[in-house]
C-alpha positions as CSV (number, residue, x, y, z in Angstrom):
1,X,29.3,14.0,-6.3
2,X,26.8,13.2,-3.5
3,X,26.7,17.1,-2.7
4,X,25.6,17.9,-6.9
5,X,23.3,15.2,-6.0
6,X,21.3,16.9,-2.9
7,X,21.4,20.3,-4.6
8,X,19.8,19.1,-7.4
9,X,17.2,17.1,-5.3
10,X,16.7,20.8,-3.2
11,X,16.5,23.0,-6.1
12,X,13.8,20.5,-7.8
13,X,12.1,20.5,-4.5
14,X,11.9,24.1,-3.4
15,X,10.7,24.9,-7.2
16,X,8.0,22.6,-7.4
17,X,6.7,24.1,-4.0
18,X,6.8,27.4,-5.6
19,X,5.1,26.7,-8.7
20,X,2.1,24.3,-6.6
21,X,2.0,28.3,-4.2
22,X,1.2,29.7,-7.5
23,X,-1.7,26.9,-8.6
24,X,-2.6,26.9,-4.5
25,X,-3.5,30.7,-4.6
26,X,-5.3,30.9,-8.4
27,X,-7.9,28.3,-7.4
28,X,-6.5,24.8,-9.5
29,X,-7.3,21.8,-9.1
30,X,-4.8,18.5,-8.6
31,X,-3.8,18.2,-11.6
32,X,-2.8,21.6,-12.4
33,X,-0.5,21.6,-9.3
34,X,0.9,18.5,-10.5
35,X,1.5,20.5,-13.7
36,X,3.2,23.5,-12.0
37,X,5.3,21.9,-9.7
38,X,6.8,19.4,-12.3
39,X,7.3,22.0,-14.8
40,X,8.8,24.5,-11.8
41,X,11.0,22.3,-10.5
42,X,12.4,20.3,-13.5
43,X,12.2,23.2,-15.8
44,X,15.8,25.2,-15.3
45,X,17.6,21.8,-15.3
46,X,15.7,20.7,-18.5
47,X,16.8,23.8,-20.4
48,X,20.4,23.2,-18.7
49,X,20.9,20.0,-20.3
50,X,19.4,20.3,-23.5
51,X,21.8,23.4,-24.3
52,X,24.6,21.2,-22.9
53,X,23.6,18.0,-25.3
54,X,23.6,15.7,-22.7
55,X,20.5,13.4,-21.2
56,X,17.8,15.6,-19.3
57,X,18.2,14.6,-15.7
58,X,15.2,13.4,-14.7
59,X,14.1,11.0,-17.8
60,X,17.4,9.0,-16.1
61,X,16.0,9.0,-12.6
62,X,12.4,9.2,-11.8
63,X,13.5,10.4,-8.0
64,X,12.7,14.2,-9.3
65,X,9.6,13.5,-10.5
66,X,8.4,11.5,-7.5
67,X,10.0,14.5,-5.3
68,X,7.2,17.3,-7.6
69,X,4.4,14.7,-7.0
70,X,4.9,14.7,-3.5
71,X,5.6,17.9,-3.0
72,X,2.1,18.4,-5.1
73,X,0.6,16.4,-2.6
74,X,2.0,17.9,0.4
75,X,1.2,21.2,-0.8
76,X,-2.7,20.3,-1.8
77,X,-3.4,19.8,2.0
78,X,-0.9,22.5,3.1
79,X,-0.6,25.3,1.0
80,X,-2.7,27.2,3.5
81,X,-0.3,26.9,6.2
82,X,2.4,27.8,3.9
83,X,1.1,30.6,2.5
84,X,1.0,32.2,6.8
85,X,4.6,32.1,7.0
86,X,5.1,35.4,5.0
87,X,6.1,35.6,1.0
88,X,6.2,31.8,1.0
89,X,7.0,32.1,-2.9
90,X,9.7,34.3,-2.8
91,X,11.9,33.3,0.1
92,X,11.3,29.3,-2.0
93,X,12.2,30.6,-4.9
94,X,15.4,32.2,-3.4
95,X,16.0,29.1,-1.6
96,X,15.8,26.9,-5.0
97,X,17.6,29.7,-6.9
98,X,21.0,29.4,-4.7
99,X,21.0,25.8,-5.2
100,X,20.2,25.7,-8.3
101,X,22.9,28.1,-9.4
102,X,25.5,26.1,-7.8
103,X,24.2,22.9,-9.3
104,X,23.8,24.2,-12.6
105,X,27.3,25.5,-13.0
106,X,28.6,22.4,-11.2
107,X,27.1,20.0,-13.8
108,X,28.8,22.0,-16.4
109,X,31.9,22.1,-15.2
110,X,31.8,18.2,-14.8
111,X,31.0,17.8,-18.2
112,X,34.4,19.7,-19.1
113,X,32.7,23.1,-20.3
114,X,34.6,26.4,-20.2
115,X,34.3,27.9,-16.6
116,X,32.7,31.0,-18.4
117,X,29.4,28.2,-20.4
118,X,29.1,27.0,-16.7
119,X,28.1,30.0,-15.1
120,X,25.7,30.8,-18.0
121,X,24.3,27.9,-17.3
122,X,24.3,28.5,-13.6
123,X,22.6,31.4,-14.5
124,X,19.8,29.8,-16.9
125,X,19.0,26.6,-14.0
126,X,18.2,28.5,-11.8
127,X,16.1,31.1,-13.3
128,X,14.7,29.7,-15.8
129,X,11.8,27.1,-13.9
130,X,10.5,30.3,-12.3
131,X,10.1,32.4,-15.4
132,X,8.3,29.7,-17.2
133,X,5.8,29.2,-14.1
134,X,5.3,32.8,-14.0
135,X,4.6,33.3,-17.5
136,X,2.1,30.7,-18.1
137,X,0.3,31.7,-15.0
138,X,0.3,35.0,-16.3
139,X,1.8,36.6,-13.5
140,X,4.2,39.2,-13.1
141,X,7.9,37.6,-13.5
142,X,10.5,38.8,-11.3
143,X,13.0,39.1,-14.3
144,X,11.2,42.4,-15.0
145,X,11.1,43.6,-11.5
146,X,14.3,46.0,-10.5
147,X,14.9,44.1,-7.5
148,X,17.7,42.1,-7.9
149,X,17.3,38.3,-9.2
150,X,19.2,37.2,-12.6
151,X,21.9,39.2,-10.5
152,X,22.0,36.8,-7.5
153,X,21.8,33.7,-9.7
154,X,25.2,35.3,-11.7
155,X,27.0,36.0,-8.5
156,X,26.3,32.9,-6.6
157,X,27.5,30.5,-9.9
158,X,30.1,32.9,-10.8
159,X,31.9,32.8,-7.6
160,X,31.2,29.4,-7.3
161,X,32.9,28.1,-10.7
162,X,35.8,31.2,-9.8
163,X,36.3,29.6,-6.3
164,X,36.8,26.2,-7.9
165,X,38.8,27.1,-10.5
166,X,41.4,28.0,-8.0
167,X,41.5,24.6,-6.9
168,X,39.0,24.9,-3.5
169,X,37.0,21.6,-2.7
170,X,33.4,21.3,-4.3
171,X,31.6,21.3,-0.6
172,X,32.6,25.3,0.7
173,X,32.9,27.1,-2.9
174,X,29.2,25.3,-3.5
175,X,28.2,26.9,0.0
176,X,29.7,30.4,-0.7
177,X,28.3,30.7,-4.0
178,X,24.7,29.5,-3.0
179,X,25.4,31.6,0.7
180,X,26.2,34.8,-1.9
181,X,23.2,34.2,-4.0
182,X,20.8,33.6,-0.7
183,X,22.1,37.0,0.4
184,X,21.6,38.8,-2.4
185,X,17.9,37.5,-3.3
186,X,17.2,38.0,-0.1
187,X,18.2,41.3,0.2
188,X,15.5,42.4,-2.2
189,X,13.0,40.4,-0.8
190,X,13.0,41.5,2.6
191,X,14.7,45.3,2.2
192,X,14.2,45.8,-1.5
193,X,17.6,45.9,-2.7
194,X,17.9,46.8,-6.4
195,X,20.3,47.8,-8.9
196,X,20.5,51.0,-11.2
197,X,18.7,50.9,-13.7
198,X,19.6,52.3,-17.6
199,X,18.8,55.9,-17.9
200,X,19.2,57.7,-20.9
201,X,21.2,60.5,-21.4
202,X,19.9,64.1,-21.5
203,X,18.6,65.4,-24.6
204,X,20.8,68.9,-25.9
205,X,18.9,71.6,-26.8
Protein backbone atom coordinates (compact mmCIF):
# COMPACT_ATOMS: atom_id res chain seq x y z
CA UNK A 1 0.00 0.00 0.00
CA UNK A 2 3.10 2.33 0.02
CA UNK A 3 2.06 3.61 -3.52
CA UNK A 4 -1.96 4.76 -1.89
CA UNK A 5 0.34 6.10 0.58
CA UNK A 6 2.54 8.72 -1.69
CA UNK A 7 -0.50 9.57 -3.74
CA UNK A 8 -2.27 10.57 -0.99
CA UNK A 9 0.69 12.51 0.45
CA UNK A 10 0.95 14.23 -3.49
CA UNK A 11 -2.66 14.96 -3.90
CA UNK A 12 -2.72 16.66 -0.25
CA UNK A 13 0.42 18.46 -1.27
CA UNK A 14 -0.28 19.85 -4.70
CA UNK A 15 -3.82 21.02 -3.27
CA UNK A 16 -2.73 22.84 -0.46
CA UNK A 17 -0.27 24.73 -2.95
CA UNK A 18 -3.20 25.53 -4.95
CA UNK A 19 -5.43 26.85 -2.37
CA UNK A 20 -2.17 29.02 -0.56
CA UNK A 21 -1.87 30.44 -4.95
CA UNK A 22 -5.31 31.50 -4.31
CA UNK A 23 -4.74 33.29 -0.61
CA UNK A 24 -1.09 34.39 -2.32
CA UNK A 25 -2.79 36.42 -5.12
CA UNK A 26 -6.00 37.99 -3.01
CA UNK A 27 -3.65 39.73 -0.54
CA UNK A 28 -4.00 37.24 2.96
CA UNK A 29 -2.22 37.09 5.48
CA UNK A 30 -0.54 33.71 7.30
CA UNK A 31 -3.16 32.49 8.65
CA UNK A 32 -5.52 32.61 5.83
CA UNK A 33 -3.06 30.54 3.75
CA UNK A 34 -2.81 28.21 6.48
CA UNK A 35 -6.64 28.10 6.12
CA UNK A 36 -6.70 27.44 2.39
CA UNK A 37 -4.10 25.07 2.02
CA UNK A 38 -5.40 22.82 4.85
CA UNK A 39 -8.93 22.99 3.71
CA UNK A 40 -7.56 22.52 -0.22
CA UNK A 41 -5.61 19.82 0.37
CA UNK A 42 -7.51 17.68 3.02
CA UNK A 43 -10.86 18.65 1.75
CA UNK A 44 -11.66 15.84 -1.22
CA UNK A 45 -10.28 13.17 1.09
CA UNK A 46 -12.41 14.40 4.08
CA UNK A 47 -15.64 14.28 2.09
CA UNK A 48 -14.18 10.75 0.71
CA UNK A 49 -14.17 9.16 4.03
CA UNK A 50 -17.01 10.56 5.75
CA UNK A 51 -19.37 9.19 2.82
CA UNK A 52 -17.41 5.94 3.16
CA UNK A 53 -17.93 5.80 7.26
CA UNK A 54 -14.66 5.14 7.92
CA UNK A 55 -11.95 7.54 10.04
CA UNK A 56 -10.97 10.82 8.14
CA UNK A 57 -7.42 10.32 7.13
CA UNK A 58 -5.58 12.87 8.56
CA UNK A 59 -7.16 13.04 12.29
CA UNK A 60 -5.05 9.32 12.16
CA UNK A 61 -1.86 10.83 11.04
CA UNK A 62 -0.87 14.33 11.48
CA UNK A 63 1.88 13.90 8.41
CA UNK A 64 -1.00 15.74 6.10
CA UNK A 65 -1.44 18.42 8.14
CA UNK A 66 2.33 19.11 8.76
CA UNK A 67 2.65 18.61 4.73
CA UNK A 68 -0.36 21.97 4.30
CA UNK A 69 1.68 23.85 7.00
CA UNK A 70 4.67 23.60 5.23
CA UNK A 71 3.62 23.89 2.11
CA UNK A 72 1.85 27.33 3.65
CA UNK A 73 5.14 28.19 4.65
CA UNK A 74 6.95 27.46 1.58
CA UNK A 75 4.51 29.25 -0.40
CA UNK A 76 4.42 32.65 1.92
CA UNK A 77 8.03 33.33 0.76
CA UNK A 78 7.58 31.75 -2.71
CA UNK A 79 4.36 32.30 -4.17
CA UNK A 80 5.91 35.02 -6.31
CA UNK A 81 8.16 32.69 -8.03
CA UNK A 82 5.42 30.38 -8.48
CA UNK A 83 3.03 32.35 -9.79
CA UNK A 84 6.12 33.14 -13.08
CA UNK A 85 5.92 29.70 -14.13
CA UNK A 86 2.68 30.13 -16.09
CA UNK A 87 -1.09 29.05 -14.69
CA UNK A 88 0.66 27.77 -11.58
CA UNK A 89 -2.97 26.94 -10.21
CA UNK A 90 -4.23 25.10 -12.84
CA UNK A 91 -1.39 22.78 -14.00
CA UNK A 92 -1.35 22.06 -9.59
CA UNK A 93 -4.62 21.43 -9.47
CA UNK A 94 -4.38 18.98 -12.44
CA UNK A 95 -1.39 17.50 -10.96
CA UNK A 96 -3.41 16.86 -7.46
CA UNK A 97 -6.51 15.92 -9.43
CA UNK A 98 -4.81 12.71 -11.20
CA UNK A 99 -3.56 11.59 -7.95
CA UNK A 100 -6.23 12.19 -6.18
CA UNK A 101 -8.58 10.32 -8.43
CA UNK A 102 -6.51 7.26 -8.31
CA UNK A 103 -6.16 7.47 -4.55
CA UNK A 104 -9.64 8.03 -3.94
CA UNK A 105 -10.93 5.11 -5.86
CA UNK A 106 -8.04 2.99 -4.53
CA UNK A 107 -9.09 3.62 -0.85
CA UNK A 108 -12.55 2.52 -1.82
CA UNK A 109 -11.79 -0.34 -3.38
CA UNK A 110 -9.67 -1.47 -0.28
CA UNK A 111 -12.39 -0.95 1.94
CA UNK A 112 -14.42 -3.70 -0.24
CA UNK A 113 -16.85 -1.12 -2.02
CA UNK A 114 -18.49 -1.87 -5.31
CA UNK A 115 -16.01 -0.91 -8.22
CA UNK A 116 -18.85 1.46 -9.48
CA UNK A 117 -18.96 3.57 -5.23
CA UNK A 118 -15.15 3.67 -5.89
CA UNK A 119 -14.99 5.67 -8.86
CA UNK A 120 -17.60 8.07 -7.46
CA UNK A 121 -15.57 8.54 -4.98
CA UNK A 122 -12.55 8.92 -7.23
CA UNK A 123 -14.51 11.35 -8.72
CA UNK A 124 -15.62 13.43 -5.47
CA UNK A 125 -11.48 13.34 -3.96
CA UNK A 126 -10.31 14.72 -6.30
CA UNK A 127 -12.67 17.48 -7.15
CA UNK A 128 -14.09 18.30 -4.33
CA UNK A 129 -10.91 20.34 -2.21
CA UNK A 130 -10.87 22.66 -5.28
CA UNK A 131 -14.51 23.46 -5.49
CA UNK A 132 -14.69 24.26 -1.89
CA UNK A 133 -11.40 26.63 -2.22
CA UNK A 134 -12.93 28.25 -5.03
CA UNK A 135 -16.21 28.85 -3.64
CA UNK A 136 -15.30 30.42 -0.44
CA UNK A 137 -12.82 32.63 -2.21
CA UNK A 138 -15.47 33.57 -4.36
CA UNK A 139 -13.88 32.75 -7.50
CA UNK A 140 -14.98 31.32 -10.49
CA UNK A 141 -14.97 27.26 -10.11
CA UNK A 142 -13.89 25.24 -12.82
CA UNK A 143 -16.93 22.87 -12.38
CA UNK A 144 -18.88 25.54 -14.27
CA UNK A 145 -16.33 26.17 -16.92
CA UNK A 146 -16.84 23.92 -20.32
CA UNK A 147 -13.46 22.91 -20.34
CA UNK A 148 -13.14 19.54 -19.27
CA UNK A 149 -12.46 18.76 -15.47
CA UNK A 150 -15.21 16.44 -13.47
CA UNK A 151 -14.55 14.55 -16.93
CA UNK A 152 -10.79 13.89 -16.33
CA UNK A 153 -11.26 13.03 -12.64
CA UNK A 154 -14.10 10.23 -14.02
CA UNK A 155 -11.83 8.83 -16.63
CA UNK A 156 -8.68 8.66 -14.77
CA UNK A 157 -10.56 6.65 -11.51
CA UNK A 158 -12.70 4.84 -13.88
CA UNK A 159 -10.03 3.26 -15.79
CA UNK A 160 -8.15 2.86 -12.94
CA UNK A 161 -10.75 0.77 -10.74
CA UNK A 162 -11.61 -1.10 -14.63
CA UNK A 163 -7.94 -1.83 -15.09
CA UNK A 164 -7.78 -3.42 -11.58
CA UNK A 165 -10.70 -5.16 -11.79
CA UNK A 166 -9.17 -7.23 -14.44
CA UNK A 167 -6.68 -8.34 -12.17
CA UNK A 168 -3.50 -5.70 -13.22
CA UNK A 169 -1.09 -4.77 -10.30
CA UNK A 170 -2.01 -1.50 -8.25
CA UNK A 171 1.40 0.33 -9.47
CA UNK A 172 0.62 0.65 -13.66
CA UNK A 173 -3.34 0.78 -13.58
CA UNK A 174 -2.70 3.75 -10.70
CA UNK A 175 -0.26 5.35 -13.35
CA UNK A 176 -2.59 4.91 -16.46
CA UNK A 177 -5.50 6.17 -14.71
CA UNK A 178 -3.77 9.32 -13.12
CA UNK A 179 -1.53 9.47 -16.85
CA UNK A 180 -5.38 9.54 -18.48
CA UNK A 181 -6.66 12.09 -16.18
CA UNK A 182 -3.20 14.34 -16.48
CA UNK A 183 -3.97 14.29 -20.25
CA UNK A 184 -7.13 15.12 -20.26
CA UNK A 185 -7.04 18.20 -17.71
CA UNK A 186 -4.32 19.16 -19.42
CA UNK A 187 -5.66 19.25 -22.56
CA UNK A 188 -8.03 22.02 -21.53
CA UNK A 189 -5.62 23.90 -19.80
CA UNK A 190 -3.14 24.35 -22.38
CA UNK A 191 -5.45 23.89 -25.86
CA UNK A 192 -8.85 24.33 -24.33
CA UNK A 193 -10.29 21.06 -24.92
CA UNK A 194 -13.98 20.88 -23.95
CA UNK A 195 -16.86 18.80 -24.34
CA UNK A 196 -20.48 19.48 -26.02
CA UNK A 197 -22.36 21.02 -24.17
CA UNK A 198 -26.60 20.46 -23.76
CA UNK A 199 -28.40 22.30 -26.39
CA UNK A 200 -31.96 22.34 -26.61
CA UNK A 201 -33.89 21.21 -29.34
CA UNK A 202 -35.53 23.60 -31.89
CA UNK A 203 -38.68 25.02 -31.11
CA UNK A 204 -41.68 24.00 -34.06
CA UNK A 205 -43.48 26.59 -35.32
Amino acid sequence: MLLLQVLDYLGVAVFAVTGAIVASRKGMDFIAFLFFATMTGVGGGTLRDVLLGVPVFWTRSEGYLLVCVGVSVLMWFAAHVVEGWGKPLRWADAVGLSAYCVMGAAKTLSVGDMPVVAVLMGVFSATFGGILRDVIAGDPSAIVKPEIYVTAAFVGAGLFVVLSSLGLDLWPAAIAGGLAAFVLRGGAIQFGWTLPGYAPPPKRD
